[in-house]
Every structure is written in C-alpha cells, then in structure tokens.
C-alpha positions in Angstrom: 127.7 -15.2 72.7 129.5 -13.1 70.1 126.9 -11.8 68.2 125.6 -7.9 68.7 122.6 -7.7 70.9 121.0 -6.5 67.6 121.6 -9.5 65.9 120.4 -11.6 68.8 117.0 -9.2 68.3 116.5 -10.0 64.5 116.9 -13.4 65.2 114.1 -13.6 67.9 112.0 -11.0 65.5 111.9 -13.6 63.1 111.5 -16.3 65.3 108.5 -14.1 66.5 107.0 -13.9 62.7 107.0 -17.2 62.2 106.2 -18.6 65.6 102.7 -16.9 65.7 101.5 -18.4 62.2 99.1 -22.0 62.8 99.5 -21.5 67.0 95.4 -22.3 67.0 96.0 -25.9 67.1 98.8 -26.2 69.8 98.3 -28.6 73.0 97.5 -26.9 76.4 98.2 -30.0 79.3 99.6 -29.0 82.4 99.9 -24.7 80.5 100.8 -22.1 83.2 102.2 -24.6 86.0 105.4 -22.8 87.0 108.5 -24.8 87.2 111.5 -24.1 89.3 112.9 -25.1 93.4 110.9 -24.2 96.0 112.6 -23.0 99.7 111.7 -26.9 101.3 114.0 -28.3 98.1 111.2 -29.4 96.1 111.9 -29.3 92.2 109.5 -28.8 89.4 110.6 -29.8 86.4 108.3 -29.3 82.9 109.0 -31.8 80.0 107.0 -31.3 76.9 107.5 -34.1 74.1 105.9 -35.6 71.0 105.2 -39.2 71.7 101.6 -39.2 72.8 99.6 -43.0 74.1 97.9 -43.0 70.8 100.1 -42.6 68.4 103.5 -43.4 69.7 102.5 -46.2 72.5 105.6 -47.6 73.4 107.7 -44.5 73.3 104.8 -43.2 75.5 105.6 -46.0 77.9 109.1 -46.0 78.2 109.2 -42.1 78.8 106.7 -42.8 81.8 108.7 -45.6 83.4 112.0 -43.1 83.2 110.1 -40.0 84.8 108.8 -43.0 86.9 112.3 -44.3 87.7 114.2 -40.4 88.3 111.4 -39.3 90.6 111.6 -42.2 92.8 115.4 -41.7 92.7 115.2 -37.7 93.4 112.2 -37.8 96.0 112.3 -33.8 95.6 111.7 -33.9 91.9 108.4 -33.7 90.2 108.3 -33.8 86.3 105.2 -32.5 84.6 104.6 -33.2 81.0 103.4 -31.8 78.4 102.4 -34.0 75.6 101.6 -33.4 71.9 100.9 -34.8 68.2 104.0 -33.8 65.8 102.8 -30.8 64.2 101.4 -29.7 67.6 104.3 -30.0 69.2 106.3 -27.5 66.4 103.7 -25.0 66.9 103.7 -24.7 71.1 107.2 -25.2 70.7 107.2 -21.7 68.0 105.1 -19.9 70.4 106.7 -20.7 73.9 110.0 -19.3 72.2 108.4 -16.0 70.8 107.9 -15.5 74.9 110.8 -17.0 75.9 108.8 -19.4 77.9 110.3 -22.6 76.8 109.9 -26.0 79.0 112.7 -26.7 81.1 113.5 -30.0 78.7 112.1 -30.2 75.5 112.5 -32.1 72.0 114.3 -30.4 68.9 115.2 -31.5 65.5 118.8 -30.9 64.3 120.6 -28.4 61.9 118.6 -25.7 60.3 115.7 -26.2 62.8 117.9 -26.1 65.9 120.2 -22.9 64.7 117.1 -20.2 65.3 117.2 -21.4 68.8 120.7 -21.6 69.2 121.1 -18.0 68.1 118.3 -16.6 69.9 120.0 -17.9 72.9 117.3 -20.1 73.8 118.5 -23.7 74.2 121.9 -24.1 76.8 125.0 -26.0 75.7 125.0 -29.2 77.1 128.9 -30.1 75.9 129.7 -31.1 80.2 127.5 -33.9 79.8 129.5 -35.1 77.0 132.2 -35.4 78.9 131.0 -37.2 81.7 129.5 -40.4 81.9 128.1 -40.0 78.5 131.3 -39.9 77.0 132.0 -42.1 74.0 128.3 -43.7 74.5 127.1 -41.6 71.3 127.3 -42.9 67.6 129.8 -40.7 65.3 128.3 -38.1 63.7 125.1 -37.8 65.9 126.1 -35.1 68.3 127.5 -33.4 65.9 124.4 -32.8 64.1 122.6 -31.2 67.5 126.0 -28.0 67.2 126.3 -24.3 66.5 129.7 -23.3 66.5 131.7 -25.8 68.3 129.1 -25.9 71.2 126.3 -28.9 71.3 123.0 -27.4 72.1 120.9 -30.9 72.4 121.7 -34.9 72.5 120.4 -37.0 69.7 118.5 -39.9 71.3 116.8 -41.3 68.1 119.0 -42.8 64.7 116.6 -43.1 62.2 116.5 -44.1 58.5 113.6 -44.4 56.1 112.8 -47.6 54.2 109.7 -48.5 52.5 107.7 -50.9 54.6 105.7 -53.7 52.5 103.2 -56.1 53.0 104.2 -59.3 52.1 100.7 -61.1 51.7 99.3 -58.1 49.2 102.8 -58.8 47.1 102.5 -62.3 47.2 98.9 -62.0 45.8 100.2 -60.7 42.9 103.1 -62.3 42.5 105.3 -59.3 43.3 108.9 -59.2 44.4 110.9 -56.3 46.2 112.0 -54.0 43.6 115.8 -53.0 43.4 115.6 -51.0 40.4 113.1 -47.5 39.8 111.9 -49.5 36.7 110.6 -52.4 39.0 108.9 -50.3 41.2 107.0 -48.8 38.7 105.9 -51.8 38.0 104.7 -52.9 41.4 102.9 -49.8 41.1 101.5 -50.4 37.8 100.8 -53.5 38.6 98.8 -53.0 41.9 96.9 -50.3 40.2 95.7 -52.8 37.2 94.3 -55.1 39.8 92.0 -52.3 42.2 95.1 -52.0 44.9 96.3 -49.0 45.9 100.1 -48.7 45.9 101.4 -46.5 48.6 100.1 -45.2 52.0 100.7 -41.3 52.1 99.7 -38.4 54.3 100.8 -35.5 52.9 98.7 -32.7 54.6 102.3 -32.7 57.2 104.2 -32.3 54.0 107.7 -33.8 55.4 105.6 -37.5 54.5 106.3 -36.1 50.2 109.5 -35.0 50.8 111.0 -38.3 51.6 109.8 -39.3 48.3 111.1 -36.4 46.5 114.5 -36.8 48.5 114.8 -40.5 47.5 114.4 -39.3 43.7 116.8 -36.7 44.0 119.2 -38.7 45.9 119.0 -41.5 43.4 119.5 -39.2 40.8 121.8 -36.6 41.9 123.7 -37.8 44.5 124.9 -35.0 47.1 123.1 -32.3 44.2 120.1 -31.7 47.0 122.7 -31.0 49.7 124.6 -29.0 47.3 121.9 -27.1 46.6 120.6 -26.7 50.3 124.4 -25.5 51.5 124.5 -23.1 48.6 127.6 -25.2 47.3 125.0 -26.1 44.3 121.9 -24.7 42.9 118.2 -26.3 42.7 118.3 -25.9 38.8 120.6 -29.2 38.7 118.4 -31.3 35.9 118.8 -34.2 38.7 116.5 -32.1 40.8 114.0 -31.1 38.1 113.9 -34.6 37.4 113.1 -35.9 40.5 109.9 -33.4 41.3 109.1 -34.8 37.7 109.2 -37.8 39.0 107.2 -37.3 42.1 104.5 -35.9 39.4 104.6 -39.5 37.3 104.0 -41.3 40.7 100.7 -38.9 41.1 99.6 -39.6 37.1 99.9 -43.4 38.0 97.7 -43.0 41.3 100.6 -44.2 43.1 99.1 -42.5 46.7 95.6 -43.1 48.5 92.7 -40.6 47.5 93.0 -37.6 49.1 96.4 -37.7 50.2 97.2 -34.2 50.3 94.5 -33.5 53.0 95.1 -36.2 55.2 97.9 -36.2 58.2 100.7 -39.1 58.4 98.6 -40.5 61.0 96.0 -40.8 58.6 97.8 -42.1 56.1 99.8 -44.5 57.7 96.2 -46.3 58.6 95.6 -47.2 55.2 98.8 -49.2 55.6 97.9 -50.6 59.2 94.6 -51.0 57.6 95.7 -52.9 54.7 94.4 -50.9 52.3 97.5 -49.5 51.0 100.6 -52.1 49.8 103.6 -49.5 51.1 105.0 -46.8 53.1 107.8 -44.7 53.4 108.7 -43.8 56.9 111.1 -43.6 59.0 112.1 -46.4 61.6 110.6 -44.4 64.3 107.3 -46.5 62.7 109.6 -49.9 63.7 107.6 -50.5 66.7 104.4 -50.7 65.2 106.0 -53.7 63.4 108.1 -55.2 65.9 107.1 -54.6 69.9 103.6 -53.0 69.7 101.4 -55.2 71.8 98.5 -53.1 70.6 99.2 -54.7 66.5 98.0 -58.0 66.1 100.8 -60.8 65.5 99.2 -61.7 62.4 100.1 -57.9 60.6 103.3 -57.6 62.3 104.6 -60.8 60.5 102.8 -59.6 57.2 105.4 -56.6 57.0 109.0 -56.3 55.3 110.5 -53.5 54.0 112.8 -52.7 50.9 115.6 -50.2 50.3 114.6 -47.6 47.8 115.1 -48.4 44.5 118.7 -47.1 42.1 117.6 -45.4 39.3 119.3 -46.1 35.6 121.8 -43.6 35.1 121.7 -42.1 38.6 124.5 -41.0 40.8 123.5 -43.0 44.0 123.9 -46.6 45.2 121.2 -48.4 47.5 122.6 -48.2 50.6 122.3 -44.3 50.4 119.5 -44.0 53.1 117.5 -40.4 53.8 117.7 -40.3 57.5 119.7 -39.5 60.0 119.6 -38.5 63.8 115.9 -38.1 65.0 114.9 -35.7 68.1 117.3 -35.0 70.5 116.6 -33.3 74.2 117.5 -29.8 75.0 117.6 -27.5 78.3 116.1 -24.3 77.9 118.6 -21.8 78.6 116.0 -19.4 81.0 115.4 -22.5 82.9 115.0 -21.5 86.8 116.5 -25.4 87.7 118.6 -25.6 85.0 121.1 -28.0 86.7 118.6 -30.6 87.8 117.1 -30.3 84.0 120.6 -31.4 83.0 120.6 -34.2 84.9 117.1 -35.6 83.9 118.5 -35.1 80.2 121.5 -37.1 81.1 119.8 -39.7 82.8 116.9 -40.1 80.5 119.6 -40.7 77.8 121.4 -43.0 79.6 117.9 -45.4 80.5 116.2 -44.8 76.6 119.8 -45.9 75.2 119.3 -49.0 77.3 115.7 -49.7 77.0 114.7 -48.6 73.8 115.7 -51.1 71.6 114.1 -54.0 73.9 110.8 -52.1 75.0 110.0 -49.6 72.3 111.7 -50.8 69.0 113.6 -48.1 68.9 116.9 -47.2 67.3 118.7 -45.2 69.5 121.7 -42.6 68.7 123.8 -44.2 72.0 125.8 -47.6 70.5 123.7 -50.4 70.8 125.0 -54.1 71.8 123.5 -56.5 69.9 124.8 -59.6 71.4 123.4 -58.8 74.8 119.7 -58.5 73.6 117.5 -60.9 71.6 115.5 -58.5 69.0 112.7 -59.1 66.0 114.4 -60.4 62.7 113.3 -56.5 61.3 114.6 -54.7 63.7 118.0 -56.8 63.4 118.0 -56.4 59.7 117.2 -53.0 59.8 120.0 -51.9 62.0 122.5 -54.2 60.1 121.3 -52.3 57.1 122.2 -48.8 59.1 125.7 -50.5 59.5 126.1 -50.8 56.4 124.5 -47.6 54.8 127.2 -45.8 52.5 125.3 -42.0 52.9 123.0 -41.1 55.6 120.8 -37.8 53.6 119.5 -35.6 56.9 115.7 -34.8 56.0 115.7 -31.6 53.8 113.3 -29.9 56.2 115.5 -30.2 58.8 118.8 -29.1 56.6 117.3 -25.8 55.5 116.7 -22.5 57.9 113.5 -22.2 59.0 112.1 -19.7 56.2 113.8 -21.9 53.3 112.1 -24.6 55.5 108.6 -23.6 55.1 108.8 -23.1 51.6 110.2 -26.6 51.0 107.4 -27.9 53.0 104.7 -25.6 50.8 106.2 -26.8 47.4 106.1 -30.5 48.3 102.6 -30.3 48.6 102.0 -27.9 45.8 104.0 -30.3 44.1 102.1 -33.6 44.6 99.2 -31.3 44.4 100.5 -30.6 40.4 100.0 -26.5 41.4 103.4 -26.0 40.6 105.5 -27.7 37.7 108.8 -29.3 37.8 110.6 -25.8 36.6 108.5 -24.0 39.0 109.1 -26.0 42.6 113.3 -25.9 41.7 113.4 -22.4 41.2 110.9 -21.2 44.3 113.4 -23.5 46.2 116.3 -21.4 44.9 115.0 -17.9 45.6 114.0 -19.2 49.4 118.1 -20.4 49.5 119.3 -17.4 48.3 117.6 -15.5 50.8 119.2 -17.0 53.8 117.1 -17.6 56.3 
C-alpha cells in the first residue's frame, strides 16, 4: 500500500474508537477456534455471516448445502461458522478488526463501509478471481462497488432493490389501488388510518429501516441532490433534502408507522406485516423469499402480497423506475488469514454455487447474471427482476455511501428524526457538519 505507516495507524485508531462502542451484544459461536493448515494437510477455515435459521431460512439453507458440497469436495477442509443477526454481525465484525482477528471469509457491505477496511489493510484484494473462471459472470457495476483504488477487496453476491411490499386483501378491503403518485399514497395512508388499519410496517430501532423512506423522498425530490451531498459535490441544505425529512415528519403526524416503531428492530417490525397487522413495507428484496420460496410462510400470505414502486412526487426531479438499492453483501478474505489461498477458493466457489442456486432455492437476486429462460420462478420474483432491468437509477443505501463516522450520524438523525427530536433544518445541517469532517 502507499500510504505512510502513520496513516495506516489513524485509520485503525479510528476503526478502534468506533469498533468498541455497542460490542455487548455481539454473537460468540464457535469464538476462539483457531483457523489455519495443520502438518497432516487438514484446513480450518472460519466463515462468519448474517443469515441465521430464524430469520433468513433459506439463505441459511443454501449456505449449509455449499459448505456441505466444498467439504465433501476438499476432504481436508473444515468450515466453521459463525452466525449472527444484522446488527450483531456489524458489531463482532467492529471488534474482531480493532484486534485484527477477522474470520478467514466474512460478509461486507460496499463503499464507505468497506474503505475503513480496505485502508486498514484488513480485507485482501481478490481481483485474480475476477479473472478466472468468474470472469464476465458478474453484473456491470457490481464489482465495482466492492473497490478502493483500482483493486476489488470483496465480490458482491446479492443485487438488491427496495420496493414497497402490499397486501392485496387489506387494499382490496378498502377498495385501494397501488399508488403511482406521493398524493395517492397519502391517501392509502389516510385512508387506512380512518378505518382502524395501520399503514406501514416499520422497525426503526436498526435505523437503516427510516432511511429508505427518507431516501425515497429525497430521491423523488431531488434527484442525485442526496448523492451530491454525500460526495461533497452538493450540500445537505438543498430545499429537496429539507423537504424530504419534512416529509418523513408528515408520514409520523399521520400515524403512518406501527406504535412504537422507533424501539422495535426490523425483525420486529416486519412481523406486523407477516402478521397482518400492518398494510406495507419497504424492504429490500433480500425479504423476496419470505414471499416467494419460504416453505415456513403459508401459501395463503404468500399469494396475498404485491408490491409497488415508490411513488413520483409533483414537481420532483425523479422518475419511478429510480430504485434505492443496489449491490447487497459481498464476501471478503481477511488479509492476516493463515490459509488465505484455500479461503479464496471457498469465496470463489461459493459464488459460483449461490449464483446458481439462489434464485431457485432461496429467492434470491443474485449479483452474477441470471438466466431466466433456464429456470421457472414465482410471478414476483419475475416481475421484480424485470423491474431491476428496467430501473433508470439504482441509489446505493446512504448508510453504506457515507464513511463510517458520517455513517453513524446519518443512522442517529433518522431516528431522531422519525422520533421529531430534531426538525427538518436541524437533521440537514448535522448531516453537513458530519460530511465536512470526512470521515
């Protein structure tokens, strides 16, 4: 690397800083089990993830039948997992890097949340792979997202964007259509309100849950301005961005979102949905599964559920087929890794079988290209990855886009914001101090 071993030590300083905040909560399976080759050939290799049985059941599955399928294929390979919740998983992830003990594979996000990594030397380039029987299997632009100057540091295996799920019986009660304008949605909302219903399914205690909505708004207002102002090209005072937290403040006046919706987890707020006690929900199709190939969701909700592009709003810079999404989790290598090469080859061939089996078995959309013809899908999974082929912008999640520091205050204003402890003028310019200081 270029940069001055000084550099390289501020970086994992403040890694360090933030790493040790909310590490009471992280998952401890298989913690302090060495990995690396012993002198008989035996390999160890540790994988810690984020799709646990319970939440993420077929994702769960299918990583078990890979493990399953590589260890019977490399006898002297044993892959122990680590498994954890979401927020979980950032936190262990946080503290394993303030002691360089990282997990010989592992799951990132992109951009801003990769690039601490990256310049702490933490995660290894993984461009060879890319050139070898990967080559060319990738869809544009998602690789790109996973690198730090010129070099790719992890390989996107999830494409993901975020429409609002709806269930069709609750909107048929009420005579409801999908809205394609803001106006119409307020309406639905107004309209499920009148009538004892409660609108939309949110768990914002996890915080990235509000900031698809506040995206949405500011995309549908603004355009690029939320990139603009997250690149530093533009500035979070843009009146399309004021407007938009406004907005998100209307949508709380109107009890839009479940009771308590600031203190419960996406989990827990995506029951009231599976429940049926909620009309809506905004997620990402990472939830597709639950809809489509879950054998753990009745039939009879599965066919209940469609899903709408979010709404254009009058006088707004954005079209509908502007989606907030993006590549999801990608695997990297930890760069200390004692059987580094073998952990490069279980990245490559995991890959190369979720690419295959994800859209059939799990629901997934996956970042390799997809053919279509060769598998028989659900109608919403088909209609949903038409709608990807189609999208005119993909916005990555704001989160994600920001350094970690900017990061953490975006996270803390969304909920202050939906919370109505911060106003409008408030949330843009707390967002433009955390830019301005650059990390």
């Amino acid at each position: 690397m270029r940069k001055k071993p000084i550099a390289m030590l501020l970086t994992l300083t403040l890694i360090l800083a933030v790493f040790l905040s909310g590490c009471s909560n992280s998952g401890s399976d298989g913690e302090g089990e060495a990995s690396g080759s012993g002198s008989d050939g035996k390999v160890t290799l540790k994988f810690m993830h984020l799709w646990p049985a319970g939440s993420s059941a077929q994702q769960n599955k299918l990583v078990n039948e890979i493990i399953k399928q590589y260890q019977t294929e490399h006898p002297n390979v044993t892959i122990k997992q680590e498994v954890l919740e979401n927020e979980q998983y950032k936190n262990k992830l946080k503290i394993l890097s303030a002691s360089n003990e990282l997990p010989d594979v592992g799951v990132t996000w992109a951009a801003g949340f990769l690039e601490p990594y990256v310049k702490g030397n933490l995660f290894a380039p993984l461009d060879d792979l890319l050139s070898g029987s990967l080559e060319g299997k990738f869809i544009a632009g998602t690789t790109e997202a996973y690198a730090v100057d010129g070099k790719t540091y992890a390989l996107p295996i999830e494409l993901n964007i975020s429409p609002i799920y709806y269930n069709k019986d609750i909107f048929a009660k009420y005579n409801l259509q999908p809205p394609a304008t803001y106006d119409e949605f307020l309406n639905v909302v107004k309209t499920l309100t009148d009538n004892g219903v409660v609108p939309i399914a949110l768990g914002n205690k996890d915080r990235w849950t509000g900031s698809l909505w506040y995206m949405y708004l500011a995309n549908r207002l603004g355009g690029d301005a939320l990139e603009k102002a997250i690149n530093g090209t533009g500035k979070f005072d843009d009146p399309a961005l004021i407007q938009a937290a406004a907005e998100v403040q209307k949508l709380v006046d109107m009890n839009a979102f479940n009771k308590g919706y600031n203190g419960l987890s996406n989990d827990e707020g995506k029951s009231e949905f599976m429940n049926e006690k909620a009309a809506m929900y905004l997620m990402g199709t990472w939830e597709l599964p639950n809809y489509t190939t879950n054998p753990d969701v009745p039939q009879e909700f599965k066919d209940k559920i469609g899903f709408f592009k979010f709404p254009t709003m009058d006088g707004g810079k954005s079209d509908i087929n502007s989606w907030v999404g993006g590549p999801g989790v990608g695997l990297f290598v930890a760069q200390n890794s004692k059987v580094k090469d073998e952990a490069q080859k279980f990245v490559q061939y995991f890959v190369e079988k979720w690419g295959e089996s994800s859209v059939t078995e799990a629901g997934v959309i996956p970042a390799t290209k997809v053919d279509t013809a060769e598998v028989k899908l659900p109608q919403l999974y088909t209609d949903l990855l038409n709608e990807l082929n189609q999208a005119s912008s993909l916005t990555l999640f704001a989160d994600v886009q920001m350094k970690p520091t900017a990061a953490q205050v975006h996270l803390d204003m969304i909920q202050a914001l939906f919370g109505k402890a911060v106003t409008p003028e408030e949330f843009v310019k707390n967002h433009q101090e955390a830019i301005d200081k650059g990390n």
